[in-house]
C-alpha positions in Angstrom: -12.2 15.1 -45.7 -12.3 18.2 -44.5 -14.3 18.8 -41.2 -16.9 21.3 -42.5 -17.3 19.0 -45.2 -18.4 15.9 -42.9 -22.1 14.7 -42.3 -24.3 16.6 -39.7 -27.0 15.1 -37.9 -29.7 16.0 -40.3 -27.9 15.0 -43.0 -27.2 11.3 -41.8 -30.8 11.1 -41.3 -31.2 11.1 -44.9 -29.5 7.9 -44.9 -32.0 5.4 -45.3 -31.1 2.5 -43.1 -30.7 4.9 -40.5 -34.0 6.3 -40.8 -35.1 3.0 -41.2 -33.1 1.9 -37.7 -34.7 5.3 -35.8 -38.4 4.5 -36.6 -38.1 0.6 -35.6 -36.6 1.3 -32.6 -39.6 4.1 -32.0 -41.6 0.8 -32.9 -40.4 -1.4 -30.2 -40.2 1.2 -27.2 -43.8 2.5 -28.5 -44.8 -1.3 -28.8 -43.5 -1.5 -25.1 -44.9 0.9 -23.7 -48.5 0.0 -24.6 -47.9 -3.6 -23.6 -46.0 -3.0 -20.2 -46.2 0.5 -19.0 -43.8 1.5 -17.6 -42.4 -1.5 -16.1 -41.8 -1.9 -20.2 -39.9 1.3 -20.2 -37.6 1.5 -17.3 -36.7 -2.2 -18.9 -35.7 -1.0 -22.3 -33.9 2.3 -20.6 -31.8 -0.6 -18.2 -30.8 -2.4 -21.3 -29.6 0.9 -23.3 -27.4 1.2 -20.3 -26.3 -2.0 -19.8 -25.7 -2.0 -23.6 -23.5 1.2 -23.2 -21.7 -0.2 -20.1 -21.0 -3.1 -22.3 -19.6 -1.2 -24.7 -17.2 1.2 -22.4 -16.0 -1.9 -20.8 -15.0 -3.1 -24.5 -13.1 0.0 -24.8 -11.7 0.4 -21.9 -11.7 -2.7 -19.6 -10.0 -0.6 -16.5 -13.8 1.6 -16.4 -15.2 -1.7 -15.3 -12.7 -1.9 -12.0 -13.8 1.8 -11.5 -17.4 0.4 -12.2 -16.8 -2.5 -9.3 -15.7 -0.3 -6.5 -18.9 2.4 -7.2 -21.0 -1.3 -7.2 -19.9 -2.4 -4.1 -20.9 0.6 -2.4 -25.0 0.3 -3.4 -25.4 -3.5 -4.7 -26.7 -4.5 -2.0 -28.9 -1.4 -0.9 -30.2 -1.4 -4.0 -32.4 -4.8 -3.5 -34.3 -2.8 -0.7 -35.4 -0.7 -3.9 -35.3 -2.7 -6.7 -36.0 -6.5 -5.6 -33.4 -8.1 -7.9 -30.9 -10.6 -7.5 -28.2 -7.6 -8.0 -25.5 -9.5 -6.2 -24.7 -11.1 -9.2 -23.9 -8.2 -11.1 -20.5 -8.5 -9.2 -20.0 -11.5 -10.4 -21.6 -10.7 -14.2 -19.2 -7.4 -14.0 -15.8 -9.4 -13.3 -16.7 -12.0 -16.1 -17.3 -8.9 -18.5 -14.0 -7.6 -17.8 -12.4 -11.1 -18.0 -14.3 -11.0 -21.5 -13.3 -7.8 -22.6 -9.5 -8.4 -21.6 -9.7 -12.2 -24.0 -10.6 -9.9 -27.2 -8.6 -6.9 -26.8 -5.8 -9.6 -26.5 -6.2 -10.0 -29.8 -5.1 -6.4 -31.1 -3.1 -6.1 -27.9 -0.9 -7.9 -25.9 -2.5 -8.0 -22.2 0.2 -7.9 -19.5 -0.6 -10.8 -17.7 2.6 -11.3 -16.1 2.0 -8.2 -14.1 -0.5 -10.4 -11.8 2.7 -12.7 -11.1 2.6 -12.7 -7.4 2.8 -13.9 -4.0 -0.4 -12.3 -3.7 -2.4 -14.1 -6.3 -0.5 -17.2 -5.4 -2.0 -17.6 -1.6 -5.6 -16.7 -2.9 -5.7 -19.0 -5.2 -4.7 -21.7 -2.8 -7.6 -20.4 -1.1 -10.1 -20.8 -3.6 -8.5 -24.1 -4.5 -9.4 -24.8 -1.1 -12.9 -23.6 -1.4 -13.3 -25.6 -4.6 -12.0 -28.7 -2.8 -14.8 -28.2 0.1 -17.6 -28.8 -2.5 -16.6 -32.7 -2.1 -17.0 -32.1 1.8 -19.1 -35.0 2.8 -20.5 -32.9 5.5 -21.7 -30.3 3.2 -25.7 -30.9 2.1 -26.2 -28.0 -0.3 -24.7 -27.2 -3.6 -26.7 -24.1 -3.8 -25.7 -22.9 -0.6 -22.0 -23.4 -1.5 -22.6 -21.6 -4.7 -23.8 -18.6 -3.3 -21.2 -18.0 -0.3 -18.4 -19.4 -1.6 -18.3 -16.0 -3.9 -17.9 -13.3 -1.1 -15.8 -16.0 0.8 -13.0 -16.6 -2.1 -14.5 -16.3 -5.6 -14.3 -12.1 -6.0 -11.2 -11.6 -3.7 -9.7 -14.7 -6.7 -11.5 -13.0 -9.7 -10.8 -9.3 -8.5 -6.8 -9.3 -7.7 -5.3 -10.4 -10.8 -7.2 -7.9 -12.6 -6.3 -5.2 -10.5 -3.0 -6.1 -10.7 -3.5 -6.0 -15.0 -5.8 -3.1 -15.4 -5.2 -0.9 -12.1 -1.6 -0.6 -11.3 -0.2 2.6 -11.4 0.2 5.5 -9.0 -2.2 7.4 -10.8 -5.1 4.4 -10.4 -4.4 4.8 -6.3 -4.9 8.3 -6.1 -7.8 7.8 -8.1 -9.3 5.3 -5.5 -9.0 7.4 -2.9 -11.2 10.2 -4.5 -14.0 7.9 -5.4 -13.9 5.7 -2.2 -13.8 9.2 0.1 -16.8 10.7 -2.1 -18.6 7.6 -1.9 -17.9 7.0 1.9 -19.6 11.1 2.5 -22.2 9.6 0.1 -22.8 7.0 2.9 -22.7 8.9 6.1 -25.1 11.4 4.6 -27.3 8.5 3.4 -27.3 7.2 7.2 -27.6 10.6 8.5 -30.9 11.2 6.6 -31.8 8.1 8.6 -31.1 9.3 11.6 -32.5 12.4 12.0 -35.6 11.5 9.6 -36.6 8.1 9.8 -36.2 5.9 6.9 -38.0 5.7 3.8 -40.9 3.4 2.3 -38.8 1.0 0.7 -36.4 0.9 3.9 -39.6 0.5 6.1 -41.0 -2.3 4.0 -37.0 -4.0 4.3 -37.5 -3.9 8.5 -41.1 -5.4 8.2 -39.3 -8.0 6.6 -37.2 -9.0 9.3 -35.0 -6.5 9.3 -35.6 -5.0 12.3 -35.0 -7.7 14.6 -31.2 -6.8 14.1 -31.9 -3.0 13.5 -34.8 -1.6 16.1 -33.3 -2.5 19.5 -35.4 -0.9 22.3 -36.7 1.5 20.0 -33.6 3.0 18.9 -32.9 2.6 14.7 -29.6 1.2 14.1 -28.0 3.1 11.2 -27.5 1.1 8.1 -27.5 3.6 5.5 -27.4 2.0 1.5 -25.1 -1.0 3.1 -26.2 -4.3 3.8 -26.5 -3.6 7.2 -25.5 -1.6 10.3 -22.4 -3.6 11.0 -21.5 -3.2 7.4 -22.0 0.6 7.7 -20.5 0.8 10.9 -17.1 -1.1 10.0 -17.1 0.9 6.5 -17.3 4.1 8.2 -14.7 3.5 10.5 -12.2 2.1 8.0 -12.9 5.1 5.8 -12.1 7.3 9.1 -8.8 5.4 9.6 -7.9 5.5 6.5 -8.6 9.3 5.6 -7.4 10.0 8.6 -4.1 8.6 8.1 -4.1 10.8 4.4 -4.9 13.7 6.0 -2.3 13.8 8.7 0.3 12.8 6.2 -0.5 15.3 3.0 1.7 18.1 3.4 1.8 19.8 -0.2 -2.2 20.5 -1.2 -4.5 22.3 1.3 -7.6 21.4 -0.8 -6.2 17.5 -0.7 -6.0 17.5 2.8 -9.3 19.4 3.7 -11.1 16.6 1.8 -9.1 13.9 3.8 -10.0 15.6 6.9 -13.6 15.9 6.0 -13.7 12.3 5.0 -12.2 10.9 8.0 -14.6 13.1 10.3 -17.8 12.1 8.3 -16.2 8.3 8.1 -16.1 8.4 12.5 -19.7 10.2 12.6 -20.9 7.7 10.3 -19.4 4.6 12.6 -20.7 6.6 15.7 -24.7 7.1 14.7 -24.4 3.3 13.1 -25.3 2.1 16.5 -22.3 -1.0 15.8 -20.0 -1.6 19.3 -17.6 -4.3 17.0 -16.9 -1.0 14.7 -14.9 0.6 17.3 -12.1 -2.1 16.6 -11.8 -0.4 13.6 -10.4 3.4 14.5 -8.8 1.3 17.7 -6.8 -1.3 16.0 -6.1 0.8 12.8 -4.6 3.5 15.6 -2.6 0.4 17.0 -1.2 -0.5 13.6 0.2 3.2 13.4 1.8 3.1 16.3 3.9 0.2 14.8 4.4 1.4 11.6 6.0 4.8 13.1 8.8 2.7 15.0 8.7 5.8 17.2 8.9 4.8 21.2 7.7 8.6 22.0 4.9 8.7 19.5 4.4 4.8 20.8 3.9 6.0 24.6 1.9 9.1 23.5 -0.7 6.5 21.6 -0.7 4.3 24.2 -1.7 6.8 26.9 -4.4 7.9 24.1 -5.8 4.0 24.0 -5.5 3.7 27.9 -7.6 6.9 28.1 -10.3 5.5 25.4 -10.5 2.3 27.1 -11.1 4.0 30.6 -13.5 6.5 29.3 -16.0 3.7 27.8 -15.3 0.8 30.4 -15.1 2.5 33.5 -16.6 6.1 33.6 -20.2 7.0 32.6 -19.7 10.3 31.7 -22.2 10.9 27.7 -24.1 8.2 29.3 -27.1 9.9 28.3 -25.9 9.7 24.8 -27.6 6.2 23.3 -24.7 5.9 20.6 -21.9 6.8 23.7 -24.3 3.9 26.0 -24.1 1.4 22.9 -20.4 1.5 22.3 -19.7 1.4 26.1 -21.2 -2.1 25.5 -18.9 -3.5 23.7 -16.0 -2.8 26.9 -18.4 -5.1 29.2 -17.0 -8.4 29.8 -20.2 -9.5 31.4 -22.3 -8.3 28.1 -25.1 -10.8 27.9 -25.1 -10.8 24.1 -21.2 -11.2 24.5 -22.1 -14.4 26.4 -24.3 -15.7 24.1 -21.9 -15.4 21.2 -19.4 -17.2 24.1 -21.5 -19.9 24.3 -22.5 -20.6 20.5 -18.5 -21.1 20.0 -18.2 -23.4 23.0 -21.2 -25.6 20.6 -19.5 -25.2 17.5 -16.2 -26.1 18.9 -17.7 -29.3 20.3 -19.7 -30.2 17.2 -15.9 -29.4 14.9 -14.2 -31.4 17.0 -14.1 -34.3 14.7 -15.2 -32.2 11.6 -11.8 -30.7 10.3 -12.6 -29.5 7.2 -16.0 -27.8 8.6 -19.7 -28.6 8.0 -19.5 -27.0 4.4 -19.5 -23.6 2.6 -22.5 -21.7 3.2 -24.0 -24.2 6.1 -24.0 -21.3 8.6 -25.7 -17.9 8.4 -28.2 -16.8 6.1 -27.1 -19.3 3.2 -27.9 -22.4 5.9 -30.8 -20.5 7.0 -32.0 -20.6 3.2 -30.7 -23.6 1.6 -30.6 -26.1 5.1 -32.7 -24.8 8.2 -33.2 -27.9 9.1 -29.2 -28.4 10.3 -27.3 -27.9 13.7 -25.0 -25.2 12.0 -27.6 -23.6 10.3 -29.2 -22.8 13.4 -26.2 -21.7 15.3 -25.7 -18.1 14.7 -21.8 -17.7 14.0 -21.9 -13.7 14.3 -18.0 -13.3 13.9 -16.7 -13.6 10.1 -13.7 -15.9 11.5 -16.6 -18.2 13.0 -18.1 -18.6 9.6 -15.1 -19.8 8.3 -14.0 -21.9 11.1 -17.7 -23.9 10.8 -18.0 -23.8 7.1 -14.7 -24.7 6.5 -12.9 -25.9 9.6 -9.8 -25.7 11.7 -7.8 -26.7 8.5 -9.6 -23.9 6.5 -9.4 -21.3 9.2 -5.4 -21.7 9.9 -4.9 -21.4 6.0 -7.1 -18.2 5.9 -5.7 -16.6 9.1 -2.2 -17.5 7.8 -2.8 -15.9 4.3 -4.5 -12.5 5.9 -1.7 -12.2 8.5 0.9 -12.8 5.3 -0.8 -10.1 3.2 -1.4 -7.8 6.2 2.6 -8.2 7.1 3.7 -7.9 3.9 2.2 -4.3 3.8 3.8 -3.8 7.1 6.8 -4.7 5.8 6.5 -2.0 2.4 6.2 0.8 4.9 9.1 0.0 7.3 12.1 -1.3 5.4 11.1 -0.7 1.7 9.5 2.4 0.4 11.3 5.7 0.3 8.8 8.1 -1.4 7.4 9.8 1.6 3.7 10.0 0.6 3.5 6.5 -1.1 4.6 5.5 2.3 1.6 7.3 3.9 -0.7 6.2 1.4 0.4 2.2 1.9 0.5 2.6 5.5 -3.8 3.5 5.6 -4.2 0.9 3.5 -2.5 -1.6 6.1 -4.1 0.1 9.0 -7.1 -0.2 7.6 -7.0 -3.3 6.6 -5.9 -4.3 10.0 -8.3 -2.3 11.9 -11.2 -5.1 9.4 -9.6 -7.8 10.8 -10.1 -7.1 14.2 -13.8 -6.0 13.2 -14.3 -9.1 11.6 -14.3 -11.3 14.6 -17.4 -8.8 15.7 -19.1 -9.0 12.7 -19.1 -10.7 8.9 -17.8 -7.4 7.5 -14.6 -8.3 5.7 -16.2 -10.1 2.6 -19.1 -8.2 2.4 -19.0 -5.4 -0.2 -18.1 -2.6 -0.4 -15.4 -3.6 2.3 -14.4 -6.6 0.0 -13.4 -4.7 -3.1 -11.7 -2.0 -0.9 -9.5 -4.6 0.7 -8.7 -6.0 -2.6 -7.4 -3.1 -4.0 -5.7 -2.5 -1.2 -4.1 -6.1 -0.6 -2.6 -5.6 -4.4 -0.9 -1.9 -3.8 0.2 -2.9 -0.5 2.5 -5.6 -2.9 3.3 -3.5 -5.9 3.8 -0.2 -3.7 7.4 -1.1 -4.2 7.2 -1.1 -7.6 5.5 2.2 -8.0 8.7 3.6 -5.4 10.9 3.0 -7.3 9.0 4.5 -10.2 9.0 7.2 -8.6 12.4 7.5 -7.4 13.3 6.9 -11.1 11.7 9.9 -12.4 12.7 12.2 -9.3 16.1 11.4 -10.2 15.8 12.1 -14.1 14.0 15.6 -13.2 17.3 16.4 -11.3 
């Protein structure tokens, strides 16, 4: 048919079971209007867009990775708003794309194969593991294991095969760097508003509710922007700085590239500086350690090792910004005698007695919020953990901590690895090596705070964990086509 010759608008309308369609759907929104207002409304307007999300993700199952990442970032802000369970819509969004995947197999072939890895191997030991722990006959909650064991093992186990599937390609990483940096600015301006404002209704009504017993300390707001909390935001920030950081020293070829690197990686340190969080400092410090190593440069090595000494003697034994409360908070953390320091001290010293003869922990989700919810009654339930490591070591014990220190350390090394001995492609190199500094720089964070599977530092070290393995790949990809161009 001939283009002019096809069906407008008006003339489709003259189609009866469209017009027929058009005035009961008028119907039901009118109908729901006058029965629910406008509770009705913003309802039916959710499920148009959870119907077109649906849809998209049918189409094109790789939109719902894109979909995850932009998730992580406000899931759990968005409960301060909207009091929904919208936690599981992680969880609902990684089924959907599971879904998606099983029918488009049957007019495609899905590449399965491509998630054959060491990588997917060692995680899903560790959700094995987690699974296993359900039959721990310390464990008194079902529900509590249910709800933590999904930031503990259940997205990193759902998340990484799919990335390596659906977001694979050299094209999908330079992609994630865009939306994580422009969601990262998104953040810091979010906790700059805070700030320099005050925070709003919804965020007042969230620190009536307890939160600010972890967020007001002597009158002083710590910054939590749309995160879960200021640890979260703190730790975020600074990985975003690390990693930008690294981008930006690194990009040589495109000024406009580069400028937004730079900009990220300044806004990602002012961010972790106004958050009020000392353990976030591990981040930029750590991350700046792990460069070091990477380089295998002795001069570069003694020139940021003279740059660490001076950082460490500038917070722990001067008192020069002193009058600064974010410079005085930090300075905190470089206090051996910190009383908070020696609480957290002597809460391991308990837990280390009490796991003694408990090897395989006191159960997912005994300690923490979860055992606060589901069993307040129990010892480890009220025995504040505070570190991420802790969690695990009490929830799942010395043998569950050794396996998941062992498994981080192995995917952490393994990146290491890509940038030392095995990628050639200059800027791939760069790009792997913030992804490994970053991730290092959360692991040393995480024994401050629960930040590493918290979103939206989960999905970020997900998708980093699986280019960090198939960055060789992609090299020699690269090299391929360098060499055909030539």
């Amino acid at each position: 048919m001939h283009p002019f010759e096809k069906p407008s608008g008006s003339n489709r309308l003259a189609n009866a079971y469209s017009l027929l369609f058009i005035l009961l759907l008028t119907f039901v929104i009118s109908m729901l209007l006058v029965k629910t207002g406008i509770i009705g409304f913003v309802g039916c307007i959710g499920l148009i867009i959870t119907v077109g999300i649906v849809y998209a993700i049918f189409n094109n199952p790789k939109l719902g990775i894109l979909l995850l990442i932009v998730l992580g970032f406000f899931v759990t802000g968005l409960a301060r708003y909207v009091p929904l369970a919208w936690g599981l819509t992680i969880d609902g969004l990684l089924i959907l794309i599971y879904v998606a995947l099983f029918f488009k197999g049957f007019a495609h072939k899905i590449p399965w194969d491509k998630a054959k890895s060491p990588l997917t191997l060692v995680v899903s030991i560790w959700m094995g593991y987690i699974l296993l722990e359900m039959g721990n006959p310390e464990a008194q909650s079902k529900e509590a294991w249910f709800y933590a064991m999904r930031g503990v093992a259940l997205y990193q186990w759902l998340s990484i095969p799919l990335l390596f599937v659906l977001f694979n390609k050299e094209k999908d990483l330079n992609t994630f760097f865009i939306i994580w940096g422009i969601l990262s600015v998104l953040g810091t301006l979010k906790g700059f508003q805070q700030f320099a404002f005050g925070v709003d209704p919804f965020e007042k009504r969230w620190l009536d509710q307890g939160g600010a017993e972890t967020h007001i300390l002597f009158g002083k707001l710590r910054v939590f922007s749309f995160y879960s909390d200021a640890g979260q935001f703190g730790a975020s920030q600074g990985h975003a700085g690390v990693v930008f950081g690294i981008l930006a020293l690194f990009k040589k070829d495109n000024f406009k590239l580069k400028a937004f690197f730079i900009f990220v990686a300044l806004a990602g340190f002012f961010g972790m500086l106004i958050s009020g969080t000392r353990g976030a400092i591990a981040v930029p410090a750590l991350g700046g350690i792990m460069l070091l190593i990477l380089k295998k440069n002795l001069k570069v090595l003694i020139l940021g090792a003279i740059l660490g000494i001076g950082v460490y003697i500038f917070f722990a034994h001067t008192t020069i910004g002193q009058g600064n409360a974010e410079i005085r908070r930090m300075r905190t953390a470089f206090d051996p005698n910190e009383p908070s320091l020696m609480v957290r001290l002597e809460n391991q010293k308990k837990l280390k007695g009490y796991l003694a003869s408990r090897p395989f922990g006191g159960g997912v989700g005994a300690t923490g919020n979860w055992g606060q919810r589901f069993t307040p009654h129990t010892f480890l339930a009220n025995t504040a953990t505070d570190s991420w490591y802790v969690m695990i070591w009490a929830d799942t014990g010395q043998v569950g901590l050794t396996y998941y220190l062992l498994m981080l350390f192995f995917i952490l090394g393994t990146g290491a690895y890509h940038v030392m001995y095995k990628l050639k492609d200059e800027w791939l190199k760069a790009q792997i090596a913030a992804l490994t500094c970053g991730m290092a720089g959360i692991m040393m964070a995480s024994y401050g705070n629960g930040v590493f599977g918290q979103m939206p530092t989960g999905i970020l070290m997900y998708v980093g964990m699986v280019f960090m393995f198939i960055s060789p790949k992609i090299d020699r990809w690269k090299q391929k086509t360098t060499i055909q161009l030539h």
